[in-house]
PDB file of the backbone (N, CA, C, O) and the ligand in Angstrom, with CONECT records:
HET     CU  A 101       1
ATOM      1  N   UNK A   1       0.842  -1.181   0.000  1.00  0.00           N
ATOM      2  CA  UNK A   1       0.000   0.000   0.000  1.00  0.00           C
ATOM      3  C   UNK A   1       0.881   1.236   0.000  1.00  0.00           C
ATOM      4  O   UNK A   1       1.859   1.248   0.748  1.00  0.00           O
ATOM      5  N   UNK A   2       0.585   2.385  -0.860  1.00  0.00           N
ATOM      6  CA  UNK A   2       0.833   3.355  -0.810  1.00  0.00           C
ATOM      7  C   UNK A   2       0.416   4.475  -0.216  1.00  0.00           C
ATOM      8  O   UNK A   2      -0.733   4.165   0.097  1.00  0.00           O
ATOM      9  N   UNK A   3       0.528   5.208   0.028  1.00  0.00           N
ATOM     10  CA  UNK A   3      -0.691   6.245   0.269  1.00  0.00           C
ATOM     11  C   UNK A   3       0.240   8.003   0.454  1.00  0.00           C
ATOM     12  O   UNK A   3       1.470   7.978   0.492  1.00  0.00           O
ATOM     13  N   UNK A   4      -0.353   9.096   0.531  1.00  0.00           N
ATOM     14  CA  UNK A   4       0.366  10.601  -0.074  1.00  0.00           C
ATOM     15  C   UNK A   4       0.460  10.849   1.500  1.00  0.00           C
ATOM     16  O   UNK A   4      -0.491  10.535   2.216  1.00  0.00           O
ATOM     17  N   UNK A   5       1.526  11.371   1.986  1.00  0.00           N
ATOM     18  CA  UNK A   5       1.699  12.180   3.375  1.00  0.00           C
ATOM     19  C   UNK A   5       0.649  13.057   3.666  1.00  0.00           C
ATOM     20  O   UNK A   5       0.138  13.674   2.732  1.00  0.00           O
ATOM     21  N   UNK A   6       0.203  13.228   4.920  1.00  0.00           N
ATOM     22  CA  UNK A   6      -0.632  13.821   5.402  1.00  0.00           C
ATOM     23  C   UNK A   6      -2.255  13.697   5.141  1.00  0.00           C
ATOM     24  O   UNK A   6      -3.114  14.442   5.615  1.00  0.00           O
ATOM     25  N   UNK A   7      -2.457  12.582   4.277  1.00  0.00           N
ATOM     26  CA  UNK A   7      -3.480  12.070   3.724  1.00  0.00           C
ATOM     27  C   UNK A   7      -4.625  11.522   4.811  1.00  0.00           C
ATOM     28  O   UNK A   7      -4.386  10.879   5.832  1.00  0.00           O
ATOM     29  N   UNK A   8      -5.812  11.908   4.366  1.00  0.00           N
ATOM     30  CA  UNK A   8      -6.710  11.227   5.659  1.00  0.00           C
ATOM     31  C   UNK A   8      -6.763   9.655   4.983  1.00  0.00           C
ATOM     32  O   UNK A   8      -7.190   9.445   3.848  1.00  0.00           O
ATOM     33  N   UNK A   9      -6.228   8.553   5.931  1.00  0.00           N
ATOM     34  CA  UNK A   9      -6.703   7.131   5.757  1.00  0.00           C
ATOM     35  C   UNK A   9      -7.665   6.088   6.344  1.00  0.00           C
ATOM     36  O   UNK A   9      -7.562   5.573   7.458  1.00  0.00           O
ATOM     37  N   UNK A  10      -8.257   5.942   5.774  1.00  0.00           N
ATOM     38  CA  UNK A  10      -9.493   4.812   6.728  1.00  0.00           C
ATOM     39  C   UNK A  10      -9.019   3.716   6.424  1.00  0.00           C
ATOM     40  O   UNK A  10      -9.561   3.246   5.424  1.00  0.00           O
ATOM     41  N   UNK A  11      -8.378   3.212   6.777  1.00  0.00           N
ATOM     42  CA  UNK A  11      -8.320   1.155   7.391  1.00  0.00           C
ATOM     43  C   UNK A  11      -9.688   0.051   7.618  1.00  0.00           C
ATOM     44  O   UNK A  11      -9.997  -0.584   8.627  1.00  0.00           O
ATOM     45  N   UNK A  12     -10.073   0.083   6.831  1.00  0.00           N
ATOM     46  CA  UNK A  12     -11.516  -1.147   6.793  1.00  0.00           C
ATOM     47  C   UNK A  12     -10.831  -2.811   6.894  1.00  0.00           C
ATOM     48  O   UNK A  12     -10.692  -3.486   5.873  1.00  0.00           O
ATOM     49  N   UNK A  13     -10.476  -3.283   8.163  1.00  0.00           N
ATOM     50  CA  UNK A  13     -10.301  -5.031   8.024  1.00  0.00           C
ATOM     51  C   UNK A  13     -11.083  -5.614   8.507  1.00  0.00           C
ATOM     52  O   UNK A  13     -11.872  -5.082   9.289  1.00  0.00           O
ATOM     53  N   UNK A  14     -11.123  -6.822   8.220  1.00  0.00           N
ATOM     54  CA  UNK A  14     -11.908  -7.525   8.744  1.00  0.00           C
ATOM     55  C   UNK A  14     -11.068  -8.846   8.294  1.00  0.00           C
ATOM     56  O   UNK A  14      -9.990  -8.807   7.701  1.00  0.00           O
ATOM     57  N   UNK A  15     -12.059 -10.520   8.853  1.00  0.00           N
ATOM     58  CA  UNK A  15     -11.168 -11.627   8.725  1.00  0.00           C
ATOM     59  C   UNK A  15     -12.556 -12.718   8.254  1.00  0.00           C
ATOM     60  O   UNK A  15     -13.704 -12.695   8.699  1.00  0.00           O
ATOM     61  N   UNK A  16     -12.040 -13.509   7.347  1.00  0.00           N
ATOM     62  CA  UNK A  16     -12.933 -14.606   6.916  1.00  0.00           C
ATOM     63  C   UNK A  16     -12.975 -15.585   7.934  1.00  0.00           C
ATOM     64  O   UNK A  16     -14.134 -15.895   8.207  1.00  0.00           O
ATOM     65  N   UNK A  17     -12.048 -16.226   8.642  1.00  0.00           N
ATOM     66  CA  UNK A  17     -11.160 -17.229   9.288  1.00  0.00           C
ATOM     67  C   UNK A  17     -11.469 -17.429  10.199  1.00  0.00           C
ATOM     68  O   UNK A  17     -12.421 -18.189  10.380  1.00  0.00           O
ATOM     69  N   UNK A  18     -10.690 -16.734  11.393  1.00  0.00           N
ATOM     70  CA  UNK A  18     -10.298 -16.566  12.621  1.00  0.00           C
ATOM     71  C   UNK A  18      -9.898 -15.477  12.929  1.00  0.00           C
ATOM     72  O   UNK A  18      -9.512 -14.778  11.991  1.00  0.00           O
ATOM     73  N   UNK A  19      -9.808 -14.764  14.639  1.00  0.00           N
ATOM     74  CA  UNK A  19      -9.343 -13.768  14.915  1.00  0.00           C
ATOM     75  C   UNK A  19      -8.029 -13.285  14.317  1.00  0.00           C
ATOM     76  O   UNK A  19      -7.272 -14.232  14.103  1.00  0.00           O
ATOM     77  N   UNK A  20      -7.463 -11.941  13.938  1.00  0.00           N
ATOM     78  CA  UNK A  20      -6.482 -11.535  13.941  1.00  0.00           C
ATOM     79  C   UNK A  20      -6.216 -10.323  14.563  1.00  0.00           C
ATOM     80  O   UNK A  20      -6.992  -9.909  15.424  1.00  0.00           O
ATOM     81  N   UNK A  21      -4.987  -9.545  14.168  1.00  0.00           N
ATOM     82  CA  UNK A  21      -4.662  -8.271  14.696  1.00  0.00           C
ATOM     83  C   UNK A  21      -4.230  -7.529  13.677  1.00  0.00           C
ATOM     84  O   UNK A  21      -4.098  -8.060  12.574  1.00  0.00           O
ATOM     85  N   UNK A  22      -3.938  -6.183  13.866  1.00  0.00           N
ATOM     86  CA  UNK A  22      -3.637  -5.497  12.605  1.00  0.00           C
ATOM     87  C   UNK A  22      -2.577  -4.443  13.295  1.00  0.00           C
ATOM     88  O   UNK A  22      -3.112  -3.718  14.134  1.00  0.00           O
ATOM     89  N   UNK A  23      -1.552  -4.287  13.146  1.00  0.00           N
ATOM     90  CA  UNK A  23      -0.787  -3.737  13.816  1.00  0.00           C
ATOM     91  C   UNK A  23       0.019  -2.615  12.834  1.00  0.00           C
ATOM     92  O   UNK A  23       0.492  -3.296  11.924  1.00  0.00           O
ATOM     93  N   UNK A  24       0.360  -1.286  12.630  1.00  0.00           N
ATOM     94  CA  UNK A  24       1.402  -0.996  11.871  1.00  0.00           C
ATOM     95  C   UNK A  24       2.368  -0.214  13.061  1.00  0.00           C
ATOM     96  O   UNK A  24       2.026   0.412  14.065  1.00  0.00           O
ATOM     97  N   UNK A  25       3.765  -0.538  12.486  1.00  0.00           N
ATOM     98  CA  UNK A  25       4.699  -0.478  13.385  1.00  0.00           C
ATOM     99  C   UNK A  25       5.370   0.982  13.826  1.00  0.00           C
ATOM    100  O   UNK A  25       6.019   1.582  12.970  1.00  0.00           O
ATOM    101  N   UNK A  26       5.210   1.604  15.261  1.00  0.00           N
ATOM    102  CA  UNK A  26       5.840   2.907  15.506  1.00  0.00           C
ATOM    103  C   UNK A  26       4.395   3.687  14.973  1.00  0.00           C
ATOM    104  O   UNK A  26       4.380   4.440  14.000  1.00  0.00           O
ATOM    105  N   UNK A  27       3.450   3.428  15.623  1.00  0.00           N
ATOM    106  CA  UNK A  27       2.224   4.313  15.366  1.00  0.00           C
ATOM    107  C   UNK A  27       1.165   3.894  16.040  1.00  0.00           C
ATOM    108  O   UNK A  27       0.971   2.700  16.268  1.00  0.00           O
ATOM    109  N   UNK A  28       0.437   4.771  16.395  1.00  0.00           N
ATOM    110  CA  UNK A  28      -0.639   4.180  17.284  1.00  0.00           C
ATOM    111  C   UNK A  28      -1.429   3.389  16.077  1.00  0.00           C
ATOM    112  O   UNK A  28      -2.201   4.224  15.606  1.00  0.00           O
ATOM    113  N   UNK A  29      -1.555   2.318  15.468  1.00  0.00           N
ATOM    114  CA  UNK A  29      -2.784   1.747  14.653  1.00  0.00           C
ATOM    115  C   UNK A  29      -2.565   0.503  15.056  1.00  0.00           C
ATOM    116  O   UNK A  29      -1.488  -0.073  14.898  1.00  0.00           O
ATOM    117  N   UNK A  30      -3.801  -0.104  15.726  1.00  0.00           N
ATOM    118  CA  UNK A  30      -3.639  -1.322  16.579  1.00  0.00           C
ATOM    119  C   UNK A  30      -5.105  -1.824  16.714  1.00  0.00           C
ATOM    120  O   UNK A  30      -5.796  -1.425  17.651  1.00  0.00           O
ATOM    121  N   UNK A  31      -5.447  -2.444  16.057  1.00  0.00           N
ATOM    122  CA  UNK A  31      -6.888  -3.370  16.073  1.00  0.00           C
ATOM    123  C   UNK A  31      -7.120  -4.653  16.467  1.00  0.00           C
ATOM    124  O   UNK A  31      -6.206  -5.417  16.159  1.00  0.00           O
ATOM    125  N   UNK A  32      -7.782  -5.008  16.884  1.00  0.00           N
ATOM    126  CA  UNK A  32      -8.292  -6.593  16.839  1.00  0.00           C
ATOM    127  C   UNK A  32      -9.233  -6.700  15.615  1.00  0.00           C
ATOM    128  O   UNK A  32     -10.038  -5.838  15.263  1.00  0.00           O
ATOM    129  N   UNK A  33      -8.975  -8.038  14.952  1.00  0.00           N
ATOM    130  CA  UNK A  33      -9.617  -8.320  13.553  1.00  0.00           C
ATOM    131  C   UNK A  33     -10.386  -9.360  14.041  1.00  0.00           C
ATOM    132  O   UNK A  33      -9.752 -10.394  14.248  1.00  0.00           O
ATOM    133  N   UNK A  34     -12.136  -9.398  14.403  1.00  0.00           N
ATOM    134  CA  UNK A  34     -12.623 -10.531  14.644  1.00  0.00           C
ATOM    135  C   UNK A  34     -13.861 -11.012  13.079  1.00  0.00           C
ATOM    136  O   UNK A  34     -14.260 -10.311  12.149  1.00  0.00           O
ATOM    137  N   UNK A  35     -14.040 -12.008  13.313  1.00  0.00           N
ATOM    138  CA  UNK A  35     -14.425 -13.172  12.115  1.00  0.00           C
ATOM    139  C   UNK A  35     -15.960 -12.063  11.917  1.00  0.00           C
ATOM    140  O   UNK A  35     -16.139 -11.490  12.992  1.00  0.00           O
ATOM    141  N   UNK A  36     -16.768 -11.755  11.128  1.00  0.00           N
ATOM    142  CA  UNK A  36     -17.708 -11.520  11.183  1.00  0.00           C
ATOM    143  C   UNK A  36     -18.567  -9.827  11.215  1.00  0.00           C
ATOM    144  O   UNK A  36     -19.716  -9.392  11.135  1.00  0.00           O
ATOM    145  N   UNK A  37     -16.982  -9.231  11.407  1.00  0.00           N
ATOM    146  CA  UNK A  37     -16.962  -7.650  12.142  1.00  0.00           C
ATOM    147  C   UNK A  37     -16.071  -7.026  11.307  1.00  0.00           C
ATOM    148  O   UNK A  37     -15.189  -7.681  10.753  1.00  0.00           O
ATOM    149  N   UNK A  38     -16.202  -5.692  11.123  1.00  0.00           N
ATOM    150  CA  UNK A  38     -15.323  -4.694  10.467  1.00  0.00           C
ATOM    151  C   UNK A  38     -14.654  -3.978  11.248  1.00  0.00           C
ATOM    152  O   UNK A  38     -15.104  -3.886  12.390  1.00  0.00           O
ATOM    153  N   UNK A  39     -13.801  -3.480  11.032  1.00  0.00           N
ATOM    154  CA  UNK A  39     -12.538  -3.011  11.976  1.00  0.00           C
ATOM    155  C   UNK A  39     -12.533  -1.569  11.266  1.00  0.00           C
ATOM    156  O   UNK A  39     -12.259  -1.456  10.071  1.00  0.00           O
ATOM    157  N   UNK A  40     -12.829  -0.575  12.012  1.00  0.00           N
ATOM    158  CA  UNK A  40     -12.235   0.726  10.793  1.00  0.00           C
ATOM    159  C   UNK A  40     -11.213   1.925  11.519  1.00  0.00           C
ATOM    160  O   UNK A  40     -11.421   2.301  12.672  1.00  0.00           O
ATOM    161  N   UNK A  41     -10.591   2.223  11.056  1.00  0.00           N
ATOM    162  CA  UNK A  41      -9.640   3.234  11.712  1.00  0.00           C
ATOM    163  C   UNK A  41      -9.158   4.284  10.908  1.00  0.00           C
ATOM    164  O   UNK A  41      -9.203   4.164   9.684  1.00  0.00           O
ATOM    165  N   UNK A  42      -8.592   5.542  11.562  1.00  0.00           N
ATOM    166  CA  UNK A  42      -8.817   6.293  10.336  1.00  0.00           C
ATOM    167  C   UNK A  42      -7.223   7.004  11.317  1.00  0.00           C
ATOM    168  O   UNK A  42      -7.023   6.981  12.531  1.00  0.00           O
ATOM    169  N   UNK A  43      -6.339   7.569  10.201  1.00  0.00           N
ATOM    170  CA  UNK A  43      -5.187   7.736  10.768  1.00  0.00           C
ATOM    171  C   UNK A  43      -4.657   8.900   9.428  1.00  0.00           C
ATOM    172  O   UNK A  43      -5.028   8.870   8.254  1.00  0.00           O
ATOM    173  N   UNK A  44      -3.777   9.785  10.015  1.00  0.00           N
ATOM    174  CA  UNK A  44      -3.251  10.774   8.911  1.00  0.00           C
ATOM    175  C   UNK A  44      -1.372  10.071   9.308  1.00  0.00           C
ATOM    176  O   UNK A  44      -0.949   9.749  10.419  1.00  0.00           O
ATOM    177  N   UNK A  45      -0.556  10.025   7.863  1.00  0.00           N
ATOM    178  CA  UNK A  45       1.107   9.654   8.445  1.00  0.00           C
ATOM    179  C   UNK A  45       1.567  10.976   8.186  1.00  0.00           C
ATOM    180  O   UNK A  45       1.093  11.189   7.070  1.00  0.00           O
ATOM    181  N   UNK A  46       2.096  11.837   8.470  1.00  0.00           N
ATOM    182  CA  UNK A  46       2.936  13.158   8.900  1.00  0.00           C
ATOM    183  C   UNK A  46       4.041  13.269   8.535  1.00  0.00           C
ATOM    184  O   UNK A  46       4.576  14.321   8.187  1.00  0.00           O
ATOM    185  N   UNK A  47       4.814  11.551   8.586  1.00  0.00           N
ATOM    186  CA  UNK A  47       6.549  11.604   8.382  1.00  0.00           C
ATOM    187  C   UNK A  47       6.470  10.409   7.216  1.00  0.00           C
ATOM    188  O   UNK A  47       5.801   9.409   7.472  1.00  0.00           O
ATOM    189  N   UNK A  48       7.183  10.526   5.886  1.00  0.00           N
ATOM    190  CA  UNK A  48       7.118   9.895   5.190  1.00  0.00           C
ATOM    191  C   UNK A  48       8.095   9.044   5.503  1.00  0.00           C
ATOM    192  O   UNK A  48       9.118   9.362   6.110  1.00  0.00           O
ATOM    193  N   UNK A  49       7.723   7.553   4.964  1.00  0.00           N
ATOM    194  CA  UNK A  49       9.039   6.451   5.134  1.00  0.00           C
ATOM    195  C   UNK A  49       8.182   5.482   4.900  1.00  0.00           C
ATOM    196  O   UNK A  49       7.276   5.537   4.068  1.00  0.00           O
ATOM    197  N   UNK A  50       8.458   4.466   5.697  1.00  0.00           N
ATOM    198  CA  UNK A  50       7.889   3.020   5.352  1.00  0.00           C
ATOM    199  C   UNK A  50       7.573   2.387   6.538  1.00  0.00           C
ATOM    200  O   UNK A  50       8.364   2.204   7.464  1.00  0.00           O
ATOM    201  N   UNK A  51       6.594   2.106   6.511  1.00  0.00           N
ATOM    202  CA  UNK A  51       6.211   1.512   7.678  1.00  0.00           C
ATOM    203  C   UNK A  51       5.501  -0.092   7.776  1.00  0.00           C
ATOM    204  O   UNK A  51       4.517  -0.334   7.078  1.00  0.00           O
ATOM    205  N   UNK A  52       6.102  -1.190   8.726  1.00  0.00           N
ATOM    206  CA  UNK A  52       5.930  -2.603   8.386  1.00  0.00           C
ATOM    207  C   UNK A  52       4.219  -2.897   9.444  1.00  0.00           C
ATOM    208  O   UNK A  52       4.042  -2.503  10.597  1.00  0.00           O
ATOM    209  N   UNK A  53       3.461  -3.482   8.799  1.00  0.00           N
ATOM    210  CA  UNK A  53       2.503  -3.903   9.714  1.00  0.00           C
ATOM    211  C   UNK A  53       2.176  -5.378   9.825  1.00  0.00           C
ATOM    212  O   UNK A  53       2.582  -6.126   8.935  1.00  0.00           O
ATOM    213  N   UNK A  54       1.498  -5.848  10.810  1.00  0.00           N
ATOM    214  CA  UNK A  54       1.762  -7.134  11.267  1.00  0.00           C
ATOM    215  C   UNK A  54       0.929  -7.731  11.918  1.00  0.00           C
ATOM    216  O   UNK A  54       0.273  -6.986  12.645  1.00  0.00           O
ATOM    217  N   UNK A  55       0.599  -9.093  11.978  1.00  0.00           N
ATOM    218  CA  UNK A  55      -0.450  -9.760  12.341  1.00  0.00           C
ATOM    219  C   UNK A  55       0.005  -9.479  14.406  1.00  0.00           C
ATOM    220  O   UNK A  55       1.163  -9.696  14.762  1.00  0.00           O
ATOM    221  N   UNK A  56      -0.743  -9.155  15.143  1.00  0.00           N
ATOM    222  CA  UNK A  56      -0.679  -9.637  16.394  1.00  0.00           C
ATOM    223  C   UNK A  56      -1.394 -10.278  17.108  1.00  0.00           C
ATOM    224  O   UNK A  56      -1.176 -10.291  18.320  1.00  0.00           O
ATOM    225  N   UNK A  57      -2.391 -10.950  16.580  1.00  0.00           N
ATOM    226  CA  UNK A  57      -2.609 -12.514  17.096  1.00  0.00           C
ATOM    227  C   UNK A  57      -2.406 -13.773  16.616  1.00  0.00           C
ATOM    228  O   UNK A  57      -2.523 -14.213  15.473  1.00  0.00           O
ATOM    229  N   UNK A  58      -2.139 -14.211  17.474  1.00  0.00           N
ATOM    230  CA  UNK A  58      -1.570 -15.707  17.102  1.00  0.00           C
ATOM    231  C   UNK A  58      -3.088 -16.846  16.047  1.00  0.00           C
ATOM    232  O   UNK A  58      -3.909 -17.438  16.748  1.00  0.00           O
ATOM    233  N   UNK A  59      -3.167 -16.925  14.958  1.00  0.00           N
ATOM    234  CA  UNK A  59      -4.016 -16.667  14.247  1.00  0.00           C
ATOM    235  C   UNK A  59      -3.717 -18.114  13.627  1.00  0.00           C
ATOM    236  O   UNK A  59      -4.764 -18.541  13.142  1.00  0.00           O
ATOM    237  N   UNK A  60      -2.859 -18.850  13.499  1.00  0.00           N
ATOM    238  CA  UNK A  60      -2.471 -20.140  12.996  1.00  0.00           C
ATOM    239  C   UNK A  60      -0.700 -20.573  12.373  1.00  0.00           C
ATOM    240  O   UNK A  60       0.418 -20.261  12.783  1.00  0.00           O
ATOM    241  N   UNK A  61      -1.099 -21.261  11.434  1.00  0.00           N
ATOM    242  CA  UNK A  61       0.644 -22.082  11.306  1.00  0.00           C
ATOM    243  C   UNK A  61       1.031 -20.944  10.374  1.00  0.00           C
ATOM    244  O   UNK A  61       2.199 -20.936   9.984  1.00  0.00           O
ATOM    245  N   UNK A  62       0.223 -19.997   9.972  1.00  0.00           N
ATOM    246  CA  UNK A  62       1.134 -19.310   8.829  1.00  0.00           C
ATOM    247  C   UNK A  62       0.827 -17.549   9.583  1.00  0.00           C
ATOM    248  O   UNK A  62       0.679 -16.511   8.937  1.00  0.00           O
ATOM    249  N   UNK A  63       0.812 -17.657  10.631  1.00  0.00           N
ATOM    250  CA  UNK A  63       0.894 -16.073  11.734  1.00  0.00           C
ATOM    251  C   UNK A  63       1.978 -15.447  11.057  1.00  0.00           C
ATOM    252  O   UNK A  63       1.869 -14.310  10.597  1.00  0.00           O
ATOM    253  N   UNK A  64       3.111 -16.185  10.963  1.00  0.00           N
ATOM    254  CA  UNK A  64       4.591 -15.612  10.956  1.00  0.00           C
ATOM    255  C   UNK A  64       4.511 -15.142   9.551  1.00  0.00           C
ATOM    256  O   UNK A  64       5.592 -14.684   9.182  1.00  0.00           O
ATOM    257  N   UNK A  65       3.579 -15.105   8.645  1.00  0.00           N
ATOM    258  CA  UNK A  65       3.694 -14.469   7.300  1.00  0.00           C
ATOM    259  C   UNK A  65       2.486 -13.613   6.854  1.00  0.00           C
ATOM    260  O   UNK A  65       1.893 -13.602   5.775  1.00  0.00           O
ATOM    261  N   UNK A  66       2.222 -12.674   8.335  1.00  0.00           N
ATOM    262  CA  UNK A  66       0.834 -12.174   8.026  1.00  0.00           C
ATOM    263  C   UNK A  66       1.464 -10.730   8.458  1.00  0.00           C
ATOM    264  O   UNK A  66       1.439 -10.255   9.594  1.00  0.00           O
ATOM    265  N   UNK A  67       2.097 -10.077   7.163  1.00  0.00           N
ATOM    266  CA  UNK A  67       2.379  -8.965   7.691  1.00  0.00           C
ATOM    267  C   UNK A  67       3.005  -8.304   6.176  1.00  0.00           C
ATOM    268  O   UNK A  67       3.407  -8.996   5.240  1.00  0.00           O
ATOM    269  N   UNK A  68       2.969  -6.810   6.209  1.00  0.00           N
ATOM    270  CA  UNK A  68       3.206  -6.413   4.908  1.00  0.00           C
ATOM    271  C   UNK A  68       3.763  -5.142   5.541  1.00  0.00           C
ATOM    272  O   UNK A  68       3.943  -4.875   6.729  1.00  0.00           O
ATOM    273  N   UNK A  69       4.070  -4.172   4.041  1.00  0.00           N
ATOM    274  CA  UNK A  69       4.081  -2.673   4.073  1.00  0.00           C
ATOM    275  C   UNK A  69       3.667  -1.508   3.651  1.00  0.00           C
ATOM    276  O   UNK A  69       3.385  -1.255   2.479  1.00  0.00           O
ATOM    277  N   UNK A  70       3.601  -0.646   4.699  1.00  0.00           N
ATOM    278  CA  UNK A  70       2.856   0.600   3.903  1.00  0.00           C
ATOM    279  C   UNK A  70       3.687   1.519   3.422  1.00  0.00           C
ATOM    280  O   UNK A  70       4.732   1.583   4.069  1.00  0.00           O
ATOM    281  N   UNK A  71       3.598   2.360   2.395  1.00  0.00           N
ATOM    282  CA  UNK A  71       4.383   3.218   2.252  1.00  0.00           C
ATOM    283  C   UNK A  71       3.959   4.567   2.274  1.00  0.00           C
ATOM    284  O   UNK A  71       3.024   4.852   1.525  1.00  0.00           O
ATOM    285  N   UNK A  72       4.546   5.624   3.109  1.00  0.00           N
ATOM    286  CA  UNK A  72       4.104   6.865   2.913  1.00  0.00           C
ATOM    287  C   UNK A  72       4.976   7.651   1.801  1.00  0.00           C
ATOM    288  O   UNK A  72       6.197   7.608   1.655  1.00  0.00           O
ATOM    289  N   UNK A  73       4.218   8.232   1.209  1.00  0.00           N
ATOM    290  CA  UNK A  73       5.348   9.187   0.154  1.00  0.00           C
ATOM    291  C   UNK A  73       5.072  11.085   0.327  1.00  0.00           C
ATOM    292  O   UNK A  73       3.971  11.636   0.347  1.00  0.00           O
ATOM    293  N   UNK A  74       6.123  11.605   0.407  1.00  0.00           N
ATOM    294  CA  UNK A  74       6.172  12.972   0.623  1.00  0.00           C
ATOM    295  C   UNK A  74       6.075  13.489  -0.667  1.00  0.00           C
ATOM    296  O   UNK A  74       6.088  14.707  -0.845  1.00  0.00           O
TER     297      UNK A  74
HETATM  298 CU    CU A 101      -1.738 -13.927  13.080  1.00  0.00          CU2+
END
């Protein structure tokens, strides 16, 4: 994901599965992802760079590959 500095962002997750988490790293954005429910959050990034986000619940055998990046661009 990309997205323009200072940009208003809404975060819509949700999970088919099982519980998850939605974490992006060095920022307050921190959800619980439950089965059935929408998750929405809405966040502006200020400092451009890159930022890694990440599953934080233990969610099954493939947890350890539930995580990506966002990118802010100035
Ligand atoms: Cu997980």
């Amino acid at each position: 994901m990309t997205v323009p500095v200072g940009a208003e962002i809404t975060f819509y997750v949700t999970s088919v599965d099982v519980q998850h988490g939605f974490k992006i790293q060095n920022t307050n954005v921190n959800m619980q992802i439950v089965p059935g429910q929408v998750s929405k959050l809405t966040m502006s990034f200020e400092d451009p760079g890159t930022y890694d986000f990440i599953c934080t619940e233990y969610c099954g055998s493939a947890h350890a590959q539930m995580y990506g990046r966002l990118i802010v661009e100035g």
